[in-house]
PyMOL Python script that loads the backbone (N, CA, C, O; Angstrom):
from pymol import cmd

cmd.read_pdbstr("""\
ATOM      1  N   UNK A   1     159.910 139.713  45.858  1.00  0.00           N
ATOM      2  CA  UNK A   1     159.305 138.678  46.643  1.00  0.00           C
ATOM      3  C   UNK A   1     158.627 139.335  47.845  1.00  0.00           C
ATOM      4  O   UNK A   1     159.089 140.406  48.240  1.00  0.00           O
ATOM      5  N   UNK A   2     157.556 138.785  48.475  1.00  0.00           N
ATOM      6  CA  UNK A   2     156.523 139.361  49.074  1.00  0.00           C
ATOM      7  C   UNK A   2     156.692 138.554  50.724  1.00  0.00           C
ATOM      8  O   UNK A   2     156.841 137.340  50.870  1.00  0.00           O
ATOM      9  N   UNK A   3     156.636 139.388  51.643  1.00  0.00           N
ATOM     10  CA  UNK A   3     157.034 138.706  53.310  1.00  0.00           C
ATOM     11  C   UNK A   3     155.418 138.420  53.569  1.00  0.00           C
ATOM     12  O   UNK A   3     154.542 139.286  53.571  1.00  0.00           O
ATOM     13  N   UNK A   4     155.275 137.298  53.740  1.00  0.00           N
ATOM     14  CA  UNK A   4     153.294 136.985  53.990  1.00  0.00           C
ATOM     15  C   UNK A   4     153.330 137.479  55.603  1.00  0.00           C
ATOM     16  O   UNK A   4     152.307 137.733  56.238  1.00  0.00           O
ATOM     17  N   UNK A   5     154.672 137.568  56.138  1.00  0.00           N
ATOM     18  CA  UNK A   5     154.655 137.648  57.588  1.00  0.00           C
ATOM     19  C   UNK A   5     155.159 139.679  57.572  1.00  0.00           C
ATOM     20  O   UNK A   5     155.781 140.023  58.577  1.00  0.00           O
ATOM     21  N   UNK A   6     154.937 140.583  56.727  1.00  0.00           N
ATOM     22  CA  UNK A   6     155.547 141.782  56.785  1.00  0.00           C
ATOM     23  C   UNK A   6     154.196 142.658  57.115  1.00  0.00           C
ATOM     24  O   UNK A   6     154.388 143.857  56.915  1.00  0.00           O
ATOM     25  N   UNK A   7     153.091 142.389  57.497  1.00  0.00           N
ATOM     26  CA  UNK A   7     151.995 142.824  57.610  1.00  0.00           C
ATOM     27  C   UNK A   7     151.592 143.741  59.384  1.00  0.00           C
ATOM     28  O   UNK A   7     152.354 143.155  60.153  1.00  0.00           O
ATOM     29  N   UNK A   8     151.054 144.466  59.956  1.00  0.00           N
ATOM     30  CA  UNK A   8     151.148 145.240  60.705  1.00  0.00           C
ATOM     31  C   UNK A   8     150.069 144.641  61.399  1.00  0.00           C
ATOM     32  O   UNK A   8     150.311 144.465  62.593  1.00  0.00           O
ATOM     33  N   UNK A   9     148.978 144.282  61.024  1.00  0.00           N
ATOM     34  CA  UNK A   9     148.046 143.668  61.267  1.00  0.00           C
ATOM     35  C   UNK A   9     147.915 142.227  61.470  1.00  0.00           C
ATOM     36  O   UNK A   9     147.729 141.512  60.485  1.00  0.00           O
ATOM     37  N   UNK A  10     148.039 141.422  63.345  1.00  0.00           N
ATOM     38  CA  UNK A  10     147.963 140.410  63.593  1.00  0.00           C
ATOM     39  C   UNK A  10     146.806 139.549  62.595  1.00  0.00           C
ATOM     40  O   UNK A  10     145.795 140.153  62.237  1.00  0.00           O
ATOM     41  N   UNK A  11     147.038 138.032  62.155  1.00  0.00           N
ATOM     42  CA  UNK A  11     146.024 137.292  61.969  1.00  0.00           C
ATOM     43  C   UNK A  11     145.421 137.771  60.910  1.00  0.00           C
ATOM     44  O   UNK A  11     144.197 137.654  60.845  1.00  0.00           O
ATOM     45  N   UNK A  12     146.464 138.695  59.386  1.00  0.00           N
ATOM     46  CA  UNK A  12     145.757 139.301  58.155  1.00  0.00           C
ATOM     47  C   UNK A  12     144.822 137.906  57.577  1.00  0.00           C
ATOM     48  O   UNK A  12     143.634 137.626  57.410  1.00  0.00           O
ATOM     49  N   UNK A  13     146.121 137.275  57.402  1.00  0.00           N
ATOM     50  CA  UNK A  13     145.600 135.808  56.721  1.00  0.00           C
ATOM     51  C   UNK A  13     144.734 134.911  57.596  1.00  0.00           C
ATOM     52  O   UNK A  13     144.578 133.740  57.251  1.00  0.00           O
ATOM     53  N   UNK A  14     144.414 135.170  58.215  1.00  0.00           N
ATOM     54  CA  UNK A  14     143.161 133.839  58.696  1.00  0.00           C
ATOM     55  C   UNK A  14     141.831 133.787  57.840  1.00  0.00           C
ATOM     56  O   UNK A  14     141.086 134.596  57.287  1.00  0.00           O
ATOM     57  N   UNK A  15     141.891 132.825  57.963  1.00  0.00           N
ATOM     58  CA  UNK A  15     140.393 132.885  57.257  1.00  0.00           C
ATOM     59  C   UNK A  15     138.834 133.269  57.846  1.00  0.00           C
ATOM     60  O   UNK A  15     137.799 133.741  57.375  1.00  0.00           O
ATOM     61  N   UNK A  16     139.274 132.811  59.064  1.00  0.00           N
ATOM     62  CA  UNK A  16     137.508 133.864  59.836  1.00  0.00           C
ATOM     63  C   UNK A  16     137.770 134.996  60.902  1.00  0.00           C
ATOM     64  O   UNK A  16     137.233 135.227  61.985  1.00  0.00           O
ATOM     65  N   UNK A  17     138.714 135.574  60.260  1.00  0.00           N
ATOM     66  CA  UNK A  17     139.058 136.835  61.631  1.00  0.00           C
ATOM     67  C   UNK A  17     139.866 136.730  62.315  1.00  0.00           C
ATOM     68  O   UNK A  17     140.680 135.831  62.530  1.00  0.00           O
ATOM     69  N   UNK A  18     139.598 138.176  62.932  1.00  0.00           N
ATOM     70  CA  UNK A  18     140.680 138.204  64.375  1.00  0.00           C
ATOM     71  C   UNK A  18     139.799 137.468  65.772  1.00  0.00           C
ATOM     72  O   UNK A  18     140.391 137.135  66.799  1.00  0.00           O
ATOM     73  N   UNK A  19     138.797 137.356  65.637  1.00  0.00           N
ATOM     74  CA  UNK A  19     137.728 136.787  66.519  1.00  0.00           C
ATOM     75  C   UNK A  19     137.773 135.416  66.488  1.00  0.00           C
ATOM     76  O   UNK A  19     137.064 134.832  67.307  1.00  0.00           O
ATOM     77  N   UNK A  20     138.635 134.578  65.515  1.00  0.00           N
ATOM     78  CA  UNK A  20     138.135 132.932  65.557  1.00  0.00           C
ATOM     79  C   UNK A  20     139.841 132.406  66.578  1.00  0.00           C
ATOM     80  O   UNK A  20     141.052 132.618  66.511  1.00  0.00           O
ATOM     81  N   UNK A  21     139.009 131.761  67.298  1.00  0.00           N
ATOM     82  CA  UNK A  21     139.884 131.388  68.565  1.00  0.00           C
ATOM     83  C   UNK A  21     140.020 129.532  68.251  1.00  0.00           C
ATOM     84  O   UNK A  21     140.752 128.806  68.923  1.00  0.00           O
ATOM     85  N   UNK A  22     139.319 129.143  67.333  1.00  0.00           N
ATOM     86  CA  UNK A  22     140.014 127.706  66.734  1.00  0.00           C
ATOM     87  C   UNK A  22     138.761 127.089  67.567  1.00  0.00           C
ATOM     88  O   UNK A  22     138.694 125.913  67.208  1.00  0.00           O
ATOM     89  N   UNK A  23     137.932 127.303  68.337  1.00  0.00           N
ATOM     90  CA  UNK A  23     137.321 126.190  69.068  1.00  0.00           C
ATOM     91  C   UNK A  23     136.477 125.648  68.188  1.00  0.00           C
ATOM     92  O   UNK A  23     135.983 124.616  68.640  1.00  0.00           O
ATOM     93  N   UNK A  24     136.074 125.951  67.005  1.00  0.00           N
ATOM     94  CA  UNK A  24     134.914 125.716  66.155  1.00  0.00           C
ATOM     95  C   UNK A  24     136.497 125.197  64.686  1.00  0.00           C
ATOM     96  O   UNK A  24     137.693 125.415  64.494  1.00  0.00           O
ATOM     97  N   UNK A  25     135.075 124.281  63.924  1.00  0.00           N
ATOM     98  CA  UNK A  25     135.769 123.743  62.973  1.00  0.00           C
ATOM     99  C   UNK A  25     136.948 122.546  63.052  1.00  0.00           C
ATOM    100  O   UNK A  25     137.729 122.168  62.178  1.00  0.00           O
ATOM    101  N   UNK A  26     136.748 122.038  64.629  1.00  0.00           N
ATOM    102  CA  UNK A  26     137.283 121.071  65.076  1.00  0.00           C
ATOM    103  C   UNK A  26     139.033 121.070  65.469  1.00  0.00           C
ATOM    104  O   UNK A  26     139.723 120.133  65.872  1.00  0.00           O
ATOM    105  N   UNK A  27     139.356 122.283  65.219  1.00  0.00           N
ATOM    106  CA  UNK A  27     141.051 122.819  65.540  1.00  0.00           C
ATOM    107  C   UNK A  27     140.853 123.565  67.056  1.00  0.00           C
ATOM    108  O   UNK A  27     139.751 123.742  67.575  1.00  0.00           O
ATOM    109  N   UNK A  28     141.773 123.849  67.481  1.00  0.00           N
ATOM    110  CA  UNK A  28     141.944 125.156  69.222  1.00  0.00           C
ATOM    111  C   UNK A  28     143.171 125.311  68.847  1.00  0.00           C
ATOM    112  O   UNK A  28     144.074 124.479  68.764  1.00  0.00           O
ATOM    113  N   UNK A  29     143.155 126.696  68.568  1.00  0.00           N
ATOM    114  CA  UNK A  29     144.647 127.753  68.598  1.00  0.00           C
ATOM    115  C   UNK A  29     145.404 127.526  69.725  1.00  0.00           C
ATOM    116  O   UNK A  29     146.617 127.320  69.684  1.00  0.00           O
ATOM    117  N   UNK A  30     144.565 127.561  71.001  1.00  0.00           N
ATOM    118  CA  UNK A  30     145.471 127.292  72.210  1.00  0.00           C
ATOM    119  C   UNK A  30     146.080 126.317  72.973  1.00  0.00           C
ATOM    120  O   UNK A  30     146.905 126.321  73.888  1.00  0.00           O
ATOM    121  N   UNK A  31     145.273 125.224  72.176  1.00  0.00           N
ATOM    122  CA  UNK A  31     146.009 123.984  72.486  1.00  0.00           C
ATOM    123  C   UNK A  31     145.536 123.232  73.954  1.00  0.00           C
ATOM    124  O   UNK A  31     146.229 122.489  74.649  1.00  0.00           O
ATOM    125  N   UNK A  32     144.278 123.624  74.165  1.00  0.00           N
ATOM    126  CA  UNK A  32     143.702 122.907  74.821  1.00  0.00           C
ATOM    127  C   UNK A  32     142.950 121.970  74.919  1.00  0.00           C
ATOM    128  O   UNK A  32     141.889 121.958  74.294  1.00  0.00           O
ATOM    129  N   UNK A  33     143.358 120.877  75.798  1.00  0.00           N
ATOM    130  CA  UNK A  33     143.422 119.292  75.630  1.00  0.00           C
ATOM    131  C   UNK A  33     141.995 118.728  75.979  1.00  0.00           C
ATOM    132  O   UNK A  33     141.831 118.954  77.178  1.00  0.00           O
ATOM    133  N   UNK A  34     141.076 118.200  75.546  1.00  0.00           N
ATOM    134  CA  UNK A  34     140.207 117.267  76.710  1.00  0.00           C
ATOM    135  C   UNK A  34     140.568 116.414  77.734  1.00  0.00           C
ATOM    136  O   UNK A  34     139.947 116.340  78.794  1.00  0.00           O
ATOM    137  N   UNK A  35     141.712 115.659  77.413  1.00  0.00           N
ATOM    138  CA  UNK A  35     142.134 115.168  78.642  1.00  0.00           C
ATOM    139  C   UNK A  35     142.322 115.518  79.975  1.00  0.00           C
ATOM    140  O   UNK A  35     142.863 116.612  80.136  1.00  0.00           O
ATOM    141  N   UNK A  36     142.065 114.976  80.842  1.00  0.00           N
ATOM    142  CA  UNK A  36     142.150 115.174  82.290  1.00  0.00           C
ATOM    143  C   UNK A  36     144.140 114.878  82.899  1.00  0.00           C
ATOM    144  O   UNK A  36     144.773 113.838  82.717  1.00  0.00           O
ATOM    145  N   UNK A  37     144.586 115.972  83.496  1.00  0.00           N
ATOM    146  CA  UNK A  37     146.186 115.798  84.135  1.00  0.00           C
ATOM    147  C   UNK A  37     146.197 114.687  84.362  1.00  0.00           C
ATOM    148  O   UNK A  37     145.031 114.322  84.511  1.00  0.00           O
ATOM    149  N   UNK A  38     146.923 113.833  84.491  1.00  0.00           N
ATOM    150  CA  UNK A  38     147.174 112.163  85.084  1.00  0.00           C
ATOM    151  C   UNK A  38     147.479 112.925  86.831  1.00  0.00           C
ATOM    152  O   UNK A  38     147.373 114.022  87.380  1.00  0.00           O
ATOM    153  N   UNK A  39     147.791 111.889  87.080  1.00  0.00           N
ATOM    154  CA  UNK A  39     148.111 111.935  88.907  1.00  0.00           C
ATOM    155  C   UNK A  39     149.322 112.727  88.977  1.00  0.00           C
ATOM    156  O   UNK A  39     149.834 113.131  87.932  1.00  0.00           O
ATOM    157  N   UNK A  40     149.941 113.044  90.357  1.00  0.00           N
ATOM    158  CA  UNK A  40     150.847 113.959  90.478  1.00  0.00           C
ATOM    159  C   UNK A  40     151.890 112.741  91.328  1.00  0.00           C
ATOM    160  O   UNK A  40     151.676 112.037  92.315  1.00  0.00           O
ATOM    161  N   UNK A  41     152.860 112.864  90.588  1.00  0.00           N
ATOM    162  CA  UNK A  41     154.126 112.085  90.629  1.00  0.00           C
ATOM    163  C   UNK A  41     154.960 112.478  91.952  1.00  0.00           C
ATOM    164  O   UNK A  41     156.014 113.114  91.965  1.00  0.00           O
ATOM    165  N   UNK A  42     154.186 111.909  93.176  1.00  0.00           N
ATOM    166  CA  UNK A  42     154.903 112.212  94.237  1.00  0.00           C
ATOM    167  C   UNK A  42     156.527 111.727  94.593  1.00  0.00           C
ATOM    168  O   UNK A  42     157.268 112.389  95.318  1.00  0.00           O
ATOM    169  N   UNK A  43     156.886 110.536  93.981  1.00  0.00           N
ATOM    170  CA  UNK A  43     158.102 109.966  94.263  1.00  0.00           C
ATOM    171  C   UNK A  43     159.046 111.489  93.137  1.00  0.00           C
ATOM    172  O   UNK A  43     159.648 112.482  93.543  1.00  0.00           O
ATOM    173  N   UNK A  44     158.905 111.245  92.407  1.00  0.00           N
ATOM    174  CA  UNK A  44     159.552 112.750  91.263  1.00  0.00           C
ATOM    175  C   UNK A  44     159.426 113.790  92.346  1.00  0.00           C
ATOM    176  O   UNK A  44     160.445 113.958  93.015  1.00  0.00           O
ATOM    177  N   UNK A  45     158.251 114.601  92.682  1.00  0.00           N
ATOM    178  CA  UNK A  45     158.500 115.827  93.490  1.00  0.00           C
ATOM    179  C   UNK A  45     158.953 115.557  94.969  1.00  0.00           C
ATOM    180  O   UNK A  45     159.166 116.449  95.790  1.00  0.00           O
ATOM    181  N   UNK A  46     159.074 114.195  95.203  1.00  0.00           N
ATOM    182  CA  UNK A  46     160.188 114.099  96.738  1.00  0.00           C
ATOM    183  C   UNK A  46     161.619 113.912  96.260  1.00  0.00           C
ATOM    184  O   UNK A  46     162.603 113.840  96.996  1.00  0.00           O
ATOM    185  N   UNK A  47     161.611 113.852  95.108  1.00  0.00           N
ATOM    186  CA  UNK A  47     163.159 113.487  94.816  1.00  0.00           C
ATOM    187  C   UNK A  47     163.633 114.716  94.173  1.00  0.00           C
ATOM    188  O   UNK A  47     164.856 114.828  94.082  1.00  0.00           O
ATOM    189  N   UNK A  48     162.919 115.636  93.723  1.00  0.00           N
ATOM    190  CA  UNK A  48     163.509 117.241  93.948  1.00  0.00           C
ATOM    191  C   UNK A  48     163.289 117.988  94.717  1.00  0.00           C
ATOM    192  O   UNK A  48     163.604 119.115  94.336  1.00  0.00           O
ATOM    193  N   UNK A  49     162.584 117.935  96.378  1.00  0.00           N
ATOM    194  CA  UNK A  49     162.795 118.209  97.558  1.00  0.00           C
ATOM    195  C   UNK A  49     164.360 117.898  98.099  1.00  0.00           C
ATOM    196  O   UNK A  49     165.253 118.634  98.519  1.00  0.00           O
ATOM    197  N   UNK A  50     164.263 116.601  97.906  1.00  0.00           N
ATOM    198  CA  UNK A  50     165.027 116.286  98.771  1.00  0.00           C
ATOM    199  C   UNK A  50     166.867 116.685  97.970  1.00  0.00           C
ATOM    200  O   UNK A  50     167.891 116.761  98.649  1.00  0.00           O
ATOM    201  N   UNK A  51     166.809 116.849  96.636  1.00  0.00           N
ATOM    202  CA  UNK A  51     167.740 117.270  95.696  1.00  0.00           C
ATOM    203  C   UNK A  51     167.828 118.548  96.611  1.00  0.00           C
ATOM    204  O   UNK A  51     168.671 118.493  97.507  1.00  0.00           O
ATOM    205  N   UNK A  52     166.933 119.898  96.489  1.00  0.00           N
ATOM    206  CA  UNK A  52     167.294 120.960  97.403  1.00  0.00           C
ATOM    207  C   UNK A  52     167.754 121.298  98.197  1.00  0.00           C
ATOM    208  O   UNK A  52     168.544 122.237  98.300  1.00  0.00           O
ATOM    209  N   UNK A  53     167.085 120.118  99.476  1.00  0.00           N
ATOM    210  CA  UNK A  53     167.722 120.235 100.316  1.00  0.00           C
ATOM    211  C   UNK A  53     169.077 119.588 100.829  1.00  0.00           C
ATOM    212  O   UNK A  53     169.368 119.668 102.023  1.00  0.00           O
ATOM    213  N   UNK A  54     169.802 119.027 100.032  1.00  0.00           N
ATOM    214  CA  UNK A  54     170.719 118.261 100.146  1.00  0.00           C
ATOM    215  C   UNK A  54     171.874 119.703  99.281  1.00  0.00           C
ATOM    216  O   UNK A  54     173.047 119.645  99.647  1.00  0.00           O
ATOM    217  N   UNK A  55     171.626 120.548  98.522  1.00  0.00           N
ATOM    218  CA  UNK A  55     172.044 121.663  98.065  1.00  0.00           C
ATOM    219  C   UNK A  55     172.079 122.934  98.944  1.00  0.00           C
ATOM    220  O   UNK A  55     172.880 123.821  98.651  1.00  0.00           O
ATOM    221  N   UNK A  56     171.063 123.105 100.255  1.00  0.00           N
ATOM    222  CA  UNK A  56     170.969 124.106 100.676  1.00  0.00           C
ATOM    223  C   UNK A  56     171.882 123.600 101.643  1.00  0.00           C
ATOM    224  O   UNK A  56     172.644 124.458 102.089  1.00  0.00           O
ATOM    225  N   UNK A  57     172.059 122.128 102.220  1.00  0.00           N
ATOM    226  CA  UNK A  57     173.326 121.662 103.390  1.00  0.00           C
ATOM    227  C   UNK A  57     174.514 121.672 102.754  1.00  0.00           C
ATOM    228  O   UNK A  57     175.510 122.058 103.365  1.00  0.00           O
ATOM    229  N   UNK A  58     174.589 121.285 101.543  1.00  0.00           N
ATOM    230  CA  UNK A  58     175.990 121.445 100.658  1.00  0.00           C
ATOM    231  C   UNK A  58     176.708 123.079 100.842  1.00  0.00           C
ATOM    232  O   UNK A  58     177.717 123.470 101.428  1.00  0.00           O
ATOM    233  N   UNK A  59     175.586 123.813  99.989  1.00  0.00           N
ATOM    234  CA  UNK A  59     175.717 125.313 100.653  1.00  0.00           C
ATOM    235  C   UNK A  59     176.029 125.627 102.081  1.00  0.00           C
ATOM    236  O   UNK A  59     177.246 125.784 102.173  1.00  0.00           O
ATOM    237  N   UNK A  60     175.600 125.739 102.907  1.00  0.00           N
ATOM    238  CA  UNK A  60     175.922 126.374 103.987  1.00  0.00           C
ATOM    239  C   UNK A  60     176.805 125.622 104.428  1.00  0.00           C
ATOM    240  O   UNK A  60     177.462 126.124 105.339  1.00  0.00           O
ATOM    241  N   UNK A  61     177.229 124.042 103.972  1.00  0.00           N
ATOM    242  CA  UNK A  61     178.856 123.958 104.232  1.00  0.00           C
ATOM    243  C   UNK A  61     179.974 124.781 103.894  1.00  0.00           C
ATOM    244  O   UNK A  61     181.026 124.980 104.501  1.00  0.00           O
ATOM    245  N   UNK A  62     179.577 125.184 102.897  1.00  0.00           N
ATOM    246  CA  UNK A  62     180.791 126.144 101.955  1.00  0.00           C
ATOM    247  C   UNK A  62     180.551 127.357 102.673  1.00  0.00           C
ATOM    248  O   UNK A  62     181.458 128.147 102.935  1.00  0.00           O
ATOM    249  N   UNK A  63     179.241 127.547 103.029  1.00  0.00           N
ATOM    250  CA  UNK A  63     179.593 129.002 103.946  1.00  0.00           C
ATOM    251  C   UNK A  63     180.025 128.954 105.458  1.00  0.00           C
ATOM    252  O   UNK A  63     180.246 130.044 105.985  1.00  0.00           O
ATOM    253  N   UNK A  64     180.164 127.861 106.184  1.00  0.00           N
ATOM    254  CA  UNK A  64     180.430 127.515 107.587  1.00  0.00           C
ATOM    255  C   UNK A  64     182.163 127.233 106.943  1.00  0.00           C
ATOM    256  O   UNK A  64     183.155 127.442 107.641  1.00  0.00           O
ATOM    257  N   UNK A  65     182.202 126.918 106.037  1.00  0.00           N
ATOM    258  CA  UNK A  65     183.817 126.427 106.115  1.00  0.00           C
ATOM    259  C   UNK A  65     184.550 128.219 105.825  1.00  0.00           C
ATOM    260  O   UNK A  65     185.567 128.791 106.216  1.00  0.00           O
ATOM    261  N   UNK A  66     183.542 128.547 105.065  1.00  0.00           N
ATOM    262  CA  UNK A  66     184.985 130.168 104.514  1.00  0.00           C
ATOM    263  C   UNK A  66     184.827 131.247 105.893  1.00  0.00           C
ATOM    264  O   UNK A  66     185.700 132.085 106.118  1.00  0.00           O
ATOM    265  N   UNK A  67     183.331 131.071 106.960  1.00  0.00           N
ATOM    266  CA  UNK A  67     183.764 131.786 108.054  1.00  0.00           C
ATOM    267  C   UNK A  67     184.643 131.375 109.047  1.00  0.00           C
ATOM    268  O   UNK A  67     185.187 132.086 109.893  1.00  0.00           O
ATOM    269  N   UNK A  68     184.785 129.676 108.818  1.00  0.00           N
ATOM    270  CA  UNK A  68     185.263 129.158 109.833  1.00  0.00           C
ATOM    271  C   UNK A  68     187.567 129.543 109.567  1.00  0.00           C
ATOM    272  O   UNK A  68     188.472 129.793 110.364  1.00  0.00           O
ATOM    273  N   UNK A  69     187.489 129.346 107.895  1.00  0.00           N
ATOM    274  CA  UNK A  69     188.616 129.621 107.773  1.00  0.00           C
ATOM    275  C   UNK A  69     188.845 131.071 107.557  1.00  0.00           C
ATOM    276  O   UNK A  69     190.019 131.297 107.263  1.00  0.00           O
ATOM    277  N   UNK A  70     187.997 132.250 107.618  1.00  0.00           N
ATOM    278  CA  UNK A  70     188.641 133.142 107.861  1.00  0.00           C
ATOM    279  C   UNK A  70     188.795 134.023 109.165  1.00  0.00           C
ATOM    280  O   UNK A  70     188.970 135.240 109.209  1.00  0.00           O
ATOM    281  N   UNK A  71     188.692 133.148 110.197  1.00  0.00           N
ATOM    282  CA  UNK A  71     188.826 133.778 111.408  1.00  0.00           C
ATOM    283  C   UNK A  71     190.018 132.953 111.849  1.00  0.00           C
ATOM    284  O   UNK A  71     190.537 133.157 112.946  1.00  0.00           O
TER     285      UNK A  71
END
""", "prot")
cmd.dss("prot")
cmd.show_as("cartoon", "prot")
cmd.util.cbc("prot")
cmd.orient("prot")
């Protein structure tokens, strides 16, 4: 039995080369969209701000408490 994937040479099997990048023939290899990003989800990126910083005060509790108890 024969590995179609045992070949040394990227992209043996394509059918138009190592040069065809998908934009032609109505496919894209890379998967790039026409669509435009939608809006940027400010309530989401304040609510993992504020996740952080509620982690970096959590933290430096735990470090104010182990200097505080080892003195």
């Amino acid at each position: 039995m024969s590995d179609p994937h045992a070949s040394d040479q990227p992209m043996t099997g394509e059918p138009h080369g190592l040069e065809d990048h998908g934009e032609d023939h109505g496919h894209d290899d890379h998967a790039h969209s026409d669509e435009a990003l939608g809006p940027i989800d400010w309530p989401a990126y304040g609510a993992g701000v504020l996740g952080l910083v509620i982690g970096l005060v959590i933290t430096w509790a735990f470090v104010l408490s182990k200097v505080v108890a080892s003195t």
